[in-house]
Structures are given as C-alpha cells and as structure tokens.
Biopython code that builds the backbone (N, CA, C, O; Angstrom):
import numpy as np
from Bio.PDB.StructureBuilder import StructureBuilder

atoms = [
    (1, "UNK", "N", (0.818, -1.189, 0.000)),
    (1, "UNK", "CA", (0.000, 0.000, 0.000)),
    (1, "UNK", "C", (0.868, 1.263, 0.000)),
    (1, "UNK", "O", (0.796, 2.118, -0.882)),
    (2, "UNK", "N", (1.794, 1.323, 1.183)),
    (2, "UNK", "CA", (2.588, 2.013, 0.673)),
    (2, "UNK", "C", (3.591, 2.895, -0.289)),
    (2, "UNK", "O", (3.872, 4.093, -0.314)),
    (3, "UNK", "N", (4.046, 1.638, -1.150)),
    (3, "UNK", "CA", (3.964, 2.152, -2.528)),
    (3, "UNK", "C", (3.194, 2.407, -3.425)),
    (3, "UNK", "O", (3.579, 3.186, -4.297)),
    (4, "UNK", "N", (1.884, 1.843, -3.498)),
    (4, "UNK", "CA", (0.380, 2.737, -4.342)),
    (4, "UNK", "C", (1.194, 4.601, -3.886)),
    (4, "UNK", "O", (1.724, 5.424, -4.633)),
    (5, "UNK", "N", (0.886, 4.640, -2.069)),
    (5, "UNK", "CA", (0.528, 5.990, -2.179)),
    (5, "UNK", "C", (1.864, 6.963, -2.392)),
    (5, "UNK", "O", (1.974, 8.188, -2.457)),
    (6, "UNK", "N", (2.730, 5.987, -2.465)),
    (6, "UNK", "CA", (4.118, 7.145, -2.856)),
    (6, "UNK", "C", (4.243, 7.469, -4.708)),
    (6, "UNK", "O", (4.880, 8.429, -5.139)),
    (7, "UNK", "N", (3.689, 6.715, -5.395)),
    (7, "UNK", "CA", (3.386, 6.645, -7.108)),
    (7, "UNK", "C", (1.900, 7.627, -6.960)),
    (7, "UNK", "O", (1.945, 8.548, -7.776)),
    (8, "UNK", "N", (0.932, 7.637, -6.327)),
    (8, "UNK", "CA", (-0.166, 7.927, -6.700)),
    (8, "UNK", "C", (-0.089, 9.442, -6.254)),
    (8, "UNK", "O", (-0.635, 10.265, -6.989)),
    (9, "UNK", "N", (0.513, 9.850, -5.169)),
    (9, "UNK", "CA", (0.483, 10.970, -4.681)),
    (9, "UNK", "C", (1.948, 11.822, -4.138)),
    (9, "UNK", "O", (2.049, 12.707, -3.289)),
    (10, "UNK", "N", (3.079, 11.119, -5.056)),
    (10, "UNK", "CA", (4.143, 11.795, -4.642)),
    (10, "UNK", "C", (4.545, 11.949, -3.333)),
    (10, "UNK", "O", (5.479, 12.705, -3.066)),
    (11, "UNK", "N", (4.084, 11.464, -2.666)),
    (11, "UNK", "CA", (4.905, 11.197, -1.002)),
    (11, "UNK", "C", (6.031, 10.632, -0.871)),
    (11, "UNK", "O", (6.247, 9.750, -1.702)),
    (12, "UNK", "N", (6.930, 10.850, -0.025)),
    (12, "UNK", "CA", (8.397, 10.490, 0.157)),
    (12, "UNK", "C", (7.588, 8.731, 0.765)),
    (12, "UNK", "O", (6.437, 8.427, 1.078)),
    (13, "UNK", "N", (8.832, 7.978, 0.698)),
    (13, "UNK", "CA", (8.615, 6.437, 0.892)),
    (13, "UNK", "C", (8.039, 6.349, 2.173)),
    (13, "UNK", "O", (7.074, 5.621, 2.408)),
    (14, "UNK", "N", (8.723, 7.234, 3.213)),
    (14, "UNK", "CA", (8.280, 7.235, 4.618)),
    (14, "UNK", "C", (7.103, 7.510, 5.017)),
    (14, "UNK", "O", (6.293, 6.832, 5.649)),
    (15, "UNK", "N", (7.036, 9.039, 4.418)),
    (15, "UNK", "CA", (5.611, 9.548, 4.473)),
    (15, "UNK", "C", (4.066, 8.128, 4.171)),
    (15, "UNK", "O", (2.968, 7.796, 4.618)),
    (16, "UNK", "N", (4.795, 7.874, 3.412)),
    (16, "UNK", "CA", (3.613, 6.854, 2.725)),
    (16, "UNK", "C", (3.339, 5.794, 3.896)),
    (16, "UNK", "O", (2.248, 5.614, 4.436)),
    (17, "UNK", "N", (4.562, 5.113, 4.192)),
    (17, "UNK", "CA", (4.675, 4.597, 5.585)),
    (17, "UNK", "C", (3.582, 5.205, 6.702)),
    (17, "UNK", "O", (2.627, 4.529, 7.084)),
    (18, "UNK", "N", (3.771, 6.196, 7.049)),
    (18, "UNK", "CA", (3.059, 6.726, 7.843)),
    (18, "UNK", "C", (1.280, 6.700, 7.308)),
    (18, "UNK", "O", (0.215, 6.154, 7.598)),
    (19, "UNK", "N", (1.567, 7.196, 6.829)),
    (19, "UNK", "CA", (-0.259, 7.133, 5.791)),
    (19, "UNK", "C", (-0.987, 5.906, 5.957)),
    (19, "UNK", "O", (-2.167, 5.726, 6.257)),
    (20, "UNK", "N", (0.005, 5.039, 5.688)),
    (20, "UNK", "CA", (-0.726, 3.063, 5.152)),
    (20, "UNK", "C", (-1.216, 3.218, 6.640)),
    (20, "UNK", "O", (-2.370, 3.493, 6.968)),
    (21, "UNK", "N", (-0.154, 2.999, 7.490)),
    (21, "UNK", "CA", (-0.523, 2.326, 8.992)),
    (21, "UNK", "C", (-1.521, 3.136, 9.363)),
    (21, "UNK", "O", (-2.306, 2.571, 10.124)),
    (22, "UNK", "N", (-1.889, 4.670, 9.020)),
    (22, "UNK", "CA", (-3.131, 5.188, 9.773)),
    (22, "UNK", "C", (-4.122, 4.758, 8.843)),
    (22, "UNK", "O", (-5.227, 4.597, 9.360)),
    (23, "UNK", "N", (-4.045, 4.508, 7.530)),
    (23, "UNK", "CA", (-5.041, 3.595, 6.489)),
    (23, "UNK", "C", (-5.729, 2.669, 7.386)),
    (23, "UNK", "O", (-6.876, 2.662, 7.834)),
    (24, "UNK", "N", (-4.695, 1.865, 7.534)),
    (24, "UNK", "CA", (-4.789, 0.115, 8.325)),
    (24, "UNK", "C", (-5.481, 0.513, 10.048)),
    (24, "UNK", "O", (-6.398, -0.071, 10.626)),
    (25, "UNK", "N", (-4.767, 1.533, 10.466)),
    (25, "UNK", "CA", (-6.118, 1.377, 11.898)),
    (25, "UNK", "C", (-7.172, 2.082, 11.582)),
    (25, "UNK", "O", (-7.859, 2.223, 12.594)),
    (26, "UNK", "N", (-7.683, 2.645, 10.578)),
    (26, "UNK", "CA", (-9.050, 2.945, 10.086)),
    (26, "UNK", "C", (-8.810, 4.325, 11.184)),
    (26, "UNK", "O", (-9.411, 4.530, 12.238)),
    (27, "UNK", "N", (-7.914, 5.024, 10.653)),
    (27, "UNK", "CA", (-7.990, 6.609, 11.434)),
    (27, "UNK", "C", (-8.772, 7.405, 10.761)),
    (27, "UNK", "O", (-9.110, 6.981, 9.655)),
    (28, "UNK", "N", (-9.231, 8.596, 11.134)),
    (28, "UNK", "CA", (-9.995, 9.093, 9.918)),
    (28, "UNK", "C", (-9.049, 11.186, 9.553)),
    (28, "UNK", "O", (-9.203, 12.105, 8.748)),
    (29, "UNK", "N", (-8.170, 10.882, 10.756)),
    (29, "UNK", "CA", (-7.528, 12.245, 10.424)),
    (29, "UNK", "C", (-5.965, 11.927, 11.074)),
    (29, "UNK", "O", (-5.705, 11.167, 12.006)),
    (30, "UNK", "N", (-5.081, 12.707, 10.325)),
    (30, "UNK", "CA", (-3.535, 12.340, 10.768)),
    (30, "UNK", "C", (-2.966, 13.686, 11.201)),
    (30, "UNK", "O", (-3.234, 14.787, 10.720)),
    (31, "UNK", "N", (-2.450, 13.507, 11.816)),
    (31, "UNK", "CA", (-1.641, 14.437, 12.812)),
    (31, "UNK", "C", (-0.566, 14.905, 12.069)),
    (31, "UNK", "O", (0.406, 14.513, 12.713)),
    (32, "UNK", "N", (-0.157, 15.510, 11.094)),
    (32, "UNK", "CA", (1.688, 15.728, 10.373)),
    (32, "UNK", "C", (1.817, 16.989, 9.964)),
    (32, "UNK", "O", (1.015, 17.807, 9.513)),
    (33, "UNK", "N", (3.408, 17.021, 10.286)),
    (33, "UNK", "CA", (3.716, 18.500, 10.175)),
    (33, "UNK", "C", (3.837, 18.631, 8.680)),
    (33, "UNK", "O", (3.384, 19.620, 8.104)),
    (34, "UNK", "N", (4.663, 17.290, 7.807)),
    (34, "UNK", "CA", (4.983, 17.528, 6.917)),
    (34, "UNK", "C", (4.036, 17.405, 5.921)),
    (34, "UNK", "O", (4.395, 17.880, 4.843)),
    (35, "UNK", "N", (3.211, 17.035, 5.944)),
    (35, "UNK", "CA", (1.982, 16.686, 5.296)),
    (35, "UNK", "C", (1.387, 18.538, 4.710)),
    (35, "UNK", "O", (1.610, 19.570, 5.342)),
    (36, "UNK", "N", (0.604, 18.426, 3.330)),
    (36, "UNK", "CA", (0.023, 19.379, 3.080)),
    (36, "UNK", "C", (-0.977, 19.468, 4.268)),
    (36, "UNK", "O", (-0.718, 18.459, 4.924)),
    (37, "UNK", "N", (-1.866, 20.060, 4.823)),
    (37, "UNK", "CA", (-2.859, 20.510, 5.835)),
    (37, "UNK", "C", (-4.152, 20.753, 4.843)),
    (37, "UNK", "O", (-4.265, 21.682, 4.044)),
    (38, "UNK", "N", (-5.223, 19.557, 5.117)),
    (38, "UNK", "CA", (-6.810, 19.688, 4.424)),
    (38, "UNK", "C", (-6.417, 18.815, 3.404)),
    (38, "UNK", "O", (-7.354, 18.775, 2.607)),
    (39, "UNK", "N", (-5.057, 17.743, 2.843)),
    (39, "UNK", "CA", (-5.403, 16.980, 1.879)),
    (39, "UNK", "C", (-5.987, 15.536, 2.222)),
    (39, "UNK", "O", (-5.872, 14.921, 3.282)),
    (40, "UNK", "N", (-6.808, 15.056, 0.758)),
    (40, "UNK", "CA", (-7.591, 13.827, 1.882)),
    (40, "UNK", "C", (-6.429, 13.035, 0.511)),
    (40, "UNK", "O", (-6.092, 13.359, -0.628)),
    (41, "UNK", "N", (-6.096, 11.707, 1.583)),
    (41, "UNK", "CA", (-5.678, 10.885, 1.010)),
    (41, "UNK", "C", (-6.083, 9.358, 1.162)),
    (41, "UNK", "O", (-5.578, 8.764, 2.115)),
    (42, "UNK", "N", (-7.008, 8.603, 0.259)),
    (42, "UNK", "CA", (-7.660, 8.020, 0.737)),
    (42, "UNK", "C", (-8.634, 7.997, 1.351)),
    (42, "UNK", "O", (-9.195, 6.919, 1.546)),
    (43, "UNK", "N", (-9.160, 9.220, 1.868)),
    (43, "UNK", "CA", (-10.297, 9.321, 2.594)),
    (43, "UNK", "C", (-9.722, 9.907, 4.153)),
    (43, "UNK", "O", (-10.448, 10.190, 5.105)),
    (44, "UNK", "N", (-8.347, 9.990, 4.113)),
    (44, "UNK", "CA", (-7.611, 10.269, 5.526)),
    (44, "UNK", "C", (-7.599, 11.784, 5.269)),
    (44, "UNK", "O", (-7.416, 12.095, 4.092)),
    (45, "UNK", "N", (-7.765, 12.812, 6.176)),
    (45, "UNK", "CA", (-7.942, 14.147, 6.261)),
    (45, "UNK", "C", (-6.427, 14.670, 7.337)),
    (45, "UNK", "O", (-6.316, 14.727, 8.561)),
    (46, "UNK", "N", (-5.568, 14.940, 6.367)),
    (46, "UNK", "CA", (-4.117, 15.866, 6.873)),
    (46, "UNK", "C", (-4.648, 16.767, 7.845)),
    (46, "UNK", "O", (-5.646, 17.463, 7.662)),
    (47, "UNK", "N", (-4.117, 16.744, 8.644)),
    (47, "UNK", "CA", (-4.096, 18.573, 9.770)),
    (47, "UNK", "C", (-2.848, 18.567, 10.223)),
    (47, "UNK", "O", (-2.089, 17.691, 10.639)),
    (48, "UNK", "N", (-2.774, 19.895, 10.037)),
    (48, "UNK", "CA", (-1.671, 20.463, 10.858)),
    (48, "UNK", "C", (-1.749, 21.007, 12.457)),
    (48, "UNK", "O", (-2.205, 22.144, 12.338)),
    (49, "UNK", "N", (-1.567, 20.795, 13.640)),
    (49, "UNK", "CA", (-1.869, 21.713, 14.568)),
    (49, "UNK", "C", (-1.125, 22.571, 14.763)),
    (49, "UNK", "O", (-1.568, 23.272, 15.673)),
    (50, "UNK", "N", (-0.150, 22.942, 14.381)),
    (50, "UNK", "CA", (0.755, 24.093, 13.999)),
    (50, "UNK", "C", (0.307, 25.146, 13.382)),
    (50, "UNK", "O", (0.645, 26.184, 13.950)),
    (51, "UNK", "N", (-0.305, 25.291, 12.467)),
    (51, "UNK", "CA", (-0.649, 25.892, 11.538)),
    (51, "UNK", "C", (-2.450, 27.273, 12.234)),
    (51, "UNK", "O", (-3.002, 28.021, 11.428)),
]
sb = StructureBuilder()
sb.init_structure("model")
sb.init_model(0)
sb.init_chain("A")
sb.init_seg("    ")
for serial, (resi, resn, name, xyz) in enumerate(atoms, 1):
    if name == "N":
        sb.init_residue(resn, " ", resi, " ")
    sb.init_atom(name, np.array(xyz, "f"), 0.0, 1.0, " ", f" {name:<3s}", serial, name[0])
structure = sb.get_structure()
C-alpha cells in the first residue's frame, strides 16, 4: 500500500509509511507536520496543529 501511495500521490517512501498504517487502523484524520494541511488521502484528512 505504501507504494500505491508514494506513485499515486508523490509522497516520500516514509511519508507513505506513515499514511498506510493510519489507512490500516481505520484513522480518519492524521496528525503531520509535513503533510500538506486539508489533503484527503484516501479518505484520511491531513491537519496540521501548527498551523
């Protein structure tokens, strides 16, 4: 899965890493700094709390 989302959406290998496993516990929003803020990937909703 990981690699789907690093081809499908340009994410670094890690990043994608991070993404799958919140995929896989059925999260519905991710916590990342590095992440764009408001993109859905998969249905997963980026935030920044920094921002």
């Amino acid at each position: 899965m990981a690699i789907t989302l690093t081809d499908g959406y340009g994410l670094s290998y890690y990043d994608s890493l991070i993404v799958a496993a919140a995929l896989e516990a059925d999260c519905d929003t991710l916590l990342a700094e590095d992440l764009r803020t408001g993109q859905r990937l998969e249905g997963l909703l980026v935030a920044n709390r920094f921002v």
